[in-house]
Residue, then its C-alpha position, 0 to 999 in steps of 0.5 A: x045198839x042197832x048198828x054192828x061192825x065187826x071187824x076181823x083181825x085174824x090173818x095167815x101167820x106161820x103155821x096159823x092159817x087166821x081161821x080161829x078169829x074167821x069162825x069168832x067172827x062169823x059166830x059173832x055175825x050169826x049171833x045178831x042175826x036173830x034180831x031183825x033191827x040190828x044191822x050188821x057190817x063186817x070187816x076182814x082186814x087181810x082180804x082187802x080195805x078201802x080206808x074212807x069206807x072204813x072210816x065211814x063204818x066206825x062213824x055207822x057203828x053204835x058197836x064196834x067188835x073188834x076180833x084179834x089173835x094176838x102176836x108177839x104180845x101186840x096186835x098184828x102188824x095189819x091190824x095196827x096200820x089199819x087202825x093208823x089209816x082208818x082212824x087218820x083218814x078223811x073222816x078223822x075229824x068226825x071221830x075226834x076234833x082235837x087231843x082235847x087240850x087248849x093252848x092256854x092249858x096244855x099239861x091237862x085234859x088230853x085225850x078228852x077229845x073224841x067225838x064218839x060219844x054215847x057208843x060202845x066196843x068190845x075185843x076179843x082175842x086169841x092166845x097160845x098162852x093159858x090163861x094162869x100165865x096171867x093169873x097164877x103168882x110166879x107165872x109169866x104176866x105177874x098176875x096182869x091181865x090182859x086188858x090192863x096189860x097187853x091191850x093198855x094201848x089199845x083200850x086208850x085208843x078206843x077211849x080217845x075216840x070217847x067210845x066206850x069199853x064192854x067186857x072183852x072176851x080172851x081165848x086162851x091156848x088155843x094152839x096147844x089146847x083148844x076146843x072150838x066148840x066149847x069156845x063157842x059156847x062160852x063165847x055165845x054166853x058172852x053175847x048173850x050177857x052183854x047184849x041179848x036185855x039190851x036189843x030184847x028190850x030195845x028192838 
């Protein structure tokens, strides 16, 4: 884990101006800071990309960090054609050789195919929904959390480059009742159980 690509998702939206998934990843970006053999690269999708470099980045990465605001319950429509440039451009080929399937066989062994083997994700997101409408009975998610809901998809897609999942991180009502500063908080302790033993040890 000694390479880091952050990539931010977050973008202008109705009366959203994309600065809560900017300071996530910029709290991200200064979290890594303090170890000096980790080498950080970063990502805003609204400010411009060029698809090759982008490619080149995941192939970089040991870690991809994915950070999202969450619209009409899927990613954001940039997010979604970054993903389709980035993961079917030039480079593809080193990410994945195939869905994995043969000729001989072809009901089995789908997405088995990723080259990415032996590295690592995580996401977070940001709702306006509270966190009970996907927890309490009766509520609106019927008890589905929003990595088995909501990020299906989006976790498959990671799983079918072979990279592996950390624990996501989701920020719940953060229109109509949040806190930036106790996020943070809770966000850093996040990092810091997944990765502060890890790149102690290793740095």
């Amino acid at each position: 884990m000694k390479h880091i690509l952050i990539i931010n998702a977050g973008q202008p939206y109705g009366h959203s101006g994309g600065r809560f998934n900017t300071t996530i990843a910029a709290e991200t970006a200064d979290y890594f800071k303090q170890f000096p053999s980790v080498s950080v690269q970063t990502t805003h999708i609204s400010a411009g990309y060029q698809a090759d470099e982008e490619s080149a980045k995941f192939l970089w990465a040991d870690v991809i960090i994915y950070h999202t605001p969450i619209w009409w319950f899927q990613v954001p429509n940039t997010f979604k054609q970054y993903l389709d440039e980035v993961l079917s451009g030039s480079q593809a080929l080193e990410m994945y050789h195939s869905d994995g399937r043969s000729q001989t066989n072809p009901a089995i062994n789908y997405g088995t195919g990723g080259l990415m083997h032996g590295r690592h994700y995580m996401v977070t997101t940001s709702w306006n929904a509270p966190e009970g409408a996907f927890t309490l009975p009766g509520e609106f998610f019927q008890q589905t959390s929003v990595d088995a809901g909501p990020l299906f998809g989006f976790h498959h897609m990671n799983a079918f480059l072979a990279l592996e999942s950390l624990p996501s991180f989701h920020f719940y009502d953060v229109e109509k009742n949040g806190d930036i500063a106790r996020d943070k908080i809770a966000y850093r302790k996040h990092l810091e159980n997944i990765f502060q033993d890890k790149l102690t040890n290793n740095g």
